[in-house]
C-alpha positions as MATLAB code, in Angstrom:
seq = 'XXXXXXXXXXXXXXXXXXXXXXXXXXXXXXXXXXXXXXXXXXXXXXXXXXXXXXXXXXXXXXXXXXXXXXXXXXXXXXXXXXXXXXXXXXXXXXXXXXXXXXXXXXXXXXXXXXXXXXXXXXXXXXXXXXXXXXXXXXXXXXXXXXXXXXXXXXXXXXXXXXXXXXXXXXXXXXXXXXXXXXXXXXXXXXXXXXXXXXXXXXXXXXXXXXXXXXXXXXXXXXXXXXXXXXXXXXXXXXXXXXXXXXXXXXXXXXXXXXXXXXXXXXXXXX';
ca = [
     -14.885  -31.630   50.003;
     -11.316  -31.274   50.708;
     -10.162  -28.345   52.803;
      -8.145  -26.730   50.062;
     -11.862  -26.755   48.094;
     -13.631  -24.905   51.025;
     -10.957  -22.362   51.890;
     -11.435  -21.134   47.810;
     -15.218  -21.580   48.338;
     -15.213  -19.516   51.215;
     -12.738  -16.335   49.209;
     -15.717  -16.897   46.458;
     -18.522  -16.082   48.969;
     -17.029  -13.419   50.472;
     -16.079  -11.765   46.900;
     -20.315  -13.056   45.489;
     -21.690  -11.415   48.903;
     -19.231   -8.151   48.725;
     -20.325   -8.138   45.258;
     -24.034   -9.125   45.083;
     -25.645   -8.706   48.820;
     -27.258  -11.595   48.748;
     -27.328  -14.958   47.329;
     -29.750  -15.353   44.435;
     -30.326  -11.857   44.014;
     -29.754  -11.266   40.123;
     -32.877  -13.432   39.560;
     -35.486  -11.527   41.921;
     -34.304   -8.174   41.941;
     -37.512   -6.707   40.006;
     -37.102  -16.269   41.654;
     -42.721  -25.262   43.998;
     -42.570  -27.816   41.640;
     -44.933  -30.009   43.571;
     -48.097  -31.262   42.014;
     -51.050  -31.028   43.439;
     -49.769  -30.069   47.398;
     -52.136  -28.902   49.961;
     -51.075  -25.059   49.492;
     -51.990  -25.340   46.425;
     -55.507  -25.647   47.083;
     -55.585  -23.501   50.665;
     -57.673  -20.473   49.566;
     -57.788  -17.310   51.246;
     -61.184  -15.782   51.278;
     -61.692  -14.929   47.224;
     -61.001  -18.432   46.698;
     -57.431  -17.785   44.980;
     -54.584  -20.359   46.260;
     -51.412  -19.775   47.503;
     -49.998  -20.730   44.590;
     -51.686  -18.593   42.147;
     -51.314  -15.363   44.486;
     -47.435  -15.821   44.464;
     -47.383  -16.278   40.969;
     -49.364  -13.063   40.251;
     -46.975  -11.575   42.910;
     -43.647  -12.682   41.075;
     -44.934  -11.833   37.490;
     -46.691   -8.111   38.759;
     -43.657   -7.365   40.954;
     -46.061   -7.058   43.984;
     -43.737   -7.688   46.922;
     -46.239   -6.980   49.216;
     -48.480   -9.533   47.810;
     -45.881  -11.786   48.389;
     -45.334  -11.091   51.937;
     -49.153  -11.450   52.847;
     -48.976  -15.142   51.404;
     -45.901  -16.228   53.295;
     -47.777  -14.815   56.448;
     -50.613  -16.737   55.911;
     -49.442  -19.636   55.090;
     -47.232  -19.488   58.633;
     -50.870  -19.156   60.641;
     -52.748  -21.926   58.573;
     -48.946  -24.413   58.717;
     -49.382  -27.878   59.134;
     -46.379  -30.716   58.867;
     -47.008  -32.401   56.280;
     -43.734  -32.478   53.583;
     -45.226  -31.032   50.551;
     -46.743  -27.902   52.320;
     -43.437  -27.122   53.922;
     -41.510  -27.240   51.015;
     -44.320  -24.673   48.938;
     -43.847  -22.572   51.765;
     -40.046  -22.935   52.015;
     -40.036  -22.027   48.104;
     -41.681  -19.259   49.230;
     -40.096  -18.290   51.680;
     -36.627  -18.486   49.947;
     -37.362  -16.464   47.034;
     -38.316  -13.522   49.613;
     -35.595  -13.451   51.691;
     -33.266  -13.566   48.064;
     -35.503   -9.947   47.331;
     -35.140   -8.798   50.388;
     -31.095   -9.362   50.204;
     -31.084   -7.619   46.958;
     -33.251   -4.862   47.965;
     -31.318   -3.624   51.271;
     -34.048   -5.006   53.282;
     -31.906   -6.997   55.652;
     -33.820   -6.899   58.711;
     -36.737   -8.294   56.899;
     -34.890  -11.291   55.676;
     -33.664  -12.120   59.036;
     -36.729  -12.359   60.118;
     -37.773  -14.129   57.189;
     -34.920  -16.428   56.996;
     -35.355  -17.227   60.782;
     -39.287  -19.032   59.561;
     -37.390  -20.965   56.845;
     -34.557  -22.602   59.304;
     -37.369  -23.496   61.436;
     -39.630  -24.764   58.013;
     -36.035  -27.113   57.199;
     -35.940  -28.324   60.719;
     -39.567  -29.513   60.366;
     -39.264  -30.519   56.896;
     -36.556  -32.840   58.070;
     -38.698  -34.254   60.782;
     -41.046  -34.613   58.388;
     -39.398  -36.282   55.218;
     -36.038  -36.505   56.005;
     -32.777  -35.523   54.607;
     -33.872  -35.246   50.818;
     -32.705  -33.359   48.050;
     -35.300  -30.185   48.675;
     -34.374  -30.577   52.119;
     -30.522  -30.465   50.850;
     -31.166  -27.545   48.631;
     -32.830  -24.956   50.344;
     -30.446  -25.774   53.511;
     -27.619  -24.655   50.895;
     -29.392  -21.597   50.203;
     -29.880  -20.992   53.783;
     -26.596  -20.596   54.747;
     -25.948  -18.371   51.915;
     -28.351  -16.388   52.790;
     -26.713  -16.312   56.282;
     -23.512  -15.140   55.044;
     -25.278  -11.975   52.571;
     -25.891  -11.007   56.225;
     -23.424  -11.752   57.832;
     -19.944  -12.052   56.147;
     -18.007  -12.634   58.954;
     -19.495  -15.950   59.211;
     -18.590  -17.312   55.798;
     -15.626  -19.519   56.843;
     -18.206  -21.646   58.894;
     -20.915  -21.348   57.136;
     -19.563  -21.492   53.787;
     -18.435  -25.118   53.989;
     -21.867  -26.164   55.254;
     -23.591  -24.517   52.150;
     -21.692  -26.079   50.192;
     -21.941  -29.421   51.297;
     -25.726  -29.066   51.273;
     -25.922  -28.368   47.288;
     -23.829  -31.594   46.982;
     -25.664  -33.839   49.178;
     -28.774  -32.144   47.390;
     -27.508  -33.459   43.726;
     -26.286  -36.877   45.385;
     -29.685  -37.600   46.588;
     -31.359  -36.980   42.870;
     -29.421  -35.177   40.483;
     -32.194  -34.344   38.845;
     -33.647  -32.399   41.566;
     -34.401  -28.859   40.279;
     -34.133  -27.067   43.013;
     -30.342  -28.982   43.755;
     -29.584  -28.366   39.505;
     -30.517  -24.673   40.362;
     -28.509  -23.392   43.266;
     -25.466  -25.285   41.951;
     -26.059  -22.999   38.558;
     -25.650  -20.294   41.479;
     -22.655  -21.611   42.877;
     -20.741  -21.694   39.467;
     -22.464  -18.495   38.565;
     -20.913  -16.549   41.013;
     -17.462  -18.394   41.687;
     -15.005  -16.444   40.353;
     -12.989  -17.920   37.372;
     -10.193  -18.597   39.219;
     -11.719  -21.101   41.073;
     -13.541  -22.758   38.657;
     -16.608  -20.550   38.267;
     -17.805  -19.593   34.714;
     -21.777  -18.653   33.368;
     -21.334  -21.407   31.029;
     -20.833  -24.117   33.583;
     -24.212  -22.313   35.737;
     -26.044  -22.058   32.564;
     -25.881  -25.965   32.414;
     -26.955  -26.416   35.333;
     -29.919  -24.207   34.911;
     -30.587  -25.595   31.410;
     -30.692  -29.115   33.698;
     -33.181  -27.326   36.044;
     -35.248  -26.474   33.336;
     -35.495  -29.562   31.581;
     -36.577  -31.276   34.664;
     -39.375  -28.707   35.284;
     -40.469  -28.834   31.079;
     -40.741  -33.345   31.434;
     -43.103  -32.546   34.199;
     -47.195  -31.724   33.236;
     -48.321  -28.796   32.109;
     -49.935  -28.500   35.339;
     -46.693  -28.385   37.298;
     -45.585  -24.932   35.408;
     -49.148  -23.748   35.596;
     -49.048  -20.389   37.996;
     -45.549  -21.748   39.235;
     -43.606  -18.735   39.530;
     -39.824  -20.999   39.259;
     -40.836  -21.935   35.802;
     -40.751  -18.118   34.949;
     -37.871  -17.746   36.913;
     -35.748  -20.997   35.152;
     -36.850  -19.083   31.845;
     -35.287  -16.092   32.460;
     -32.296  -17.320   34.598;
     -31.237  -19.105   31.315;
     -32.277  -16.324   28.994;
     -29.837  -13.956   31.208;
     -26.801  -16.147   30.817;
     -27.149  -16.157   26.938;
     -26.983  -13.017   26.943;
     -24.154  -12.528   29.495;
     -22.654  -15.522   27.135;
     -23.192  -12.756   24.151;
     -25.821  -15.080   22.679;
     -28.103  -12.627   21.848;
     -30.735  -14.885   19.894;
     -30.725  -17.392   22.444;
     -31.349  -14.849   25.429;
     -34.913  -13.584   22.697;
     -35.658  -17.287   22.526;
     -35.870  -17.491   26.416;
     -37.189  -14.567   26.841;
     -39.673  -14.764   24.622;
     -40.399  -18.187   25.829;
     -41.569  -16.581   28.921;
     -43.551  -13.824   27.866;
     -45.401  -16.708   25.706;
     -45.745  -18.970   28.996;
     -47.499  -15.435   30.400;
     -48.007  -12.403   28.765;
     -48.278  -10.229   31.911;
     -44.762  -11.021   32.909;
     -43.743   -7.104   33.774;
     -39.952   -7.760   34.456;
     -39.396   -9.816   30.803;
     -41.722   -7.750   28.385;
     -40.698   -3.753   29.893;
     -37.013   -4.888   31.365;
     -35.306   -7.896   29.728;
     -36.498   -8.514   26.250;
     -35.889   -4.210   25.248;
     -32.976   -4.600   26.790;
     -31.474   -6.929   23.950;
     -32.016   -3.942   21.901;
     -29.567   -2.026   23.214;
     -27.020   -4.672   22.086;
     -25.216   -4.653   18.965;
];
């Protein structure tokens, strides 16, 4: 990128962190698409995966729940690529709660597990577009904690998302945290919710072509849903937010933070 690109894109973090504490944040306040992967099938002692106990985490807003996975998953870890990057997924959408719930000491210690996941992940698999994508959100997370740092570490994020759609531009999780770039750029440097919303709309359409059994008890499906739903209605598109929204509540009924927060909240709109 050329250096008049990262001096704006470092202003923009420093006015998204000032803003927002935390990268991510608007989309876990109350956000893997692996098939099959071996944390999918590690059971803790009731026989329920990882998978499913995050998902019944994210949709019950059980925090706690969350934690206890992430922990467990850290004693059982082995190396192999697709049970790093489930507990990478996991491990990102924590630290973006913890960011947007004051907890900061929490995600440093958090975040500190994820580097250390990358660096394996890398060893592992090498420089692909997960590996690219989470690294981006890394180092935003870095600067929600520190914002002193975001001159050097705002370049590096960025160059991560970009590597991360050069590598497969349909990744989702690459398609996803550039929505979050352009979500929270501000205007004058190019940032808009339409141009995020296509991105996420792009995240989302790569995680509907995959099987059913990909957005079965995957917790980022809900999440795309409602990511999209929210920037219809920041967009004003009122009947396009209910679509998404209720899109989600018919992907799972118990989802607390759509059916008592988001959908009555359209409501209120004239």
């Amino acid at each position: 990128m050329e250096r008049t690109k990262y001096k704006q894109f470092i202003n923009y973090l420093i006015i998204i962190f000032m803003l927002t504490g935390g990268h991510v944040v608007s989309a876990m306040k109350s956000q893997t698409t692996n098939d099959a992967t071996q944390s999918q099938t590690m059971q803790n002692s009731s026989g329920t995966t990882f998978r499913q106990q995050i998902y019944q985490a994210y949709i019950s807003g059980k925090m706690s729940s969350w934690k206890t996975v992430i922990d467990a998953m850290e004693k059982q870890k082995n190396y192999q690529p697709d049970f790093l990057t489930d507990l990478i997924n996991y491990q990102y959408g924590y630290v973006a709660w913890c960011l947007g719930n004051n907890k900061k000491a929490e995600a440093t210690e958090i975040l500190s597990l994820l580097d250390e996941n990358l660096r394996n992940l890398k060893k592992a698999a090498g420089e692909t577009a997960d590996y690219h994508a989470y690294s981006a959100a890394a180092y935003g997370f870095k600067i929600g904690l520190n914002l002193w740092r975001a001159p050097f570490l705002g370049p590096r994020s960025m160059g991560h998302a970009e590597k991360a759609l050069r590598a497969d531009n349909l990744n989702i999780q690459a398609n996803i945290e550039l929505g979050n770039i352009w979500n929270y750029m501000p205007a004058i440097f190019g940032g808009s919710p339409q141009k995020a919303l296509n991105y996420f709309l792009k995240a989302l359409e790569g995680m509907e072509k995959e099987s059913a059994e990909v957005r079965k008890n995957n917790w980022m499906y809900l999440n795309l849903l409602t990511m999209v739903g929210q920037k219809y209605k920041e967009l004003g598109d009122k009947d396009q937010a209910r679509i998404y929204f209720e899109k989600a509540i018919q992907a799972e009924p118990d989802f607390i933070w759509v059916k008592k927060g988001l959908l009555p909240s359209l409501e209120k709109i004239n």
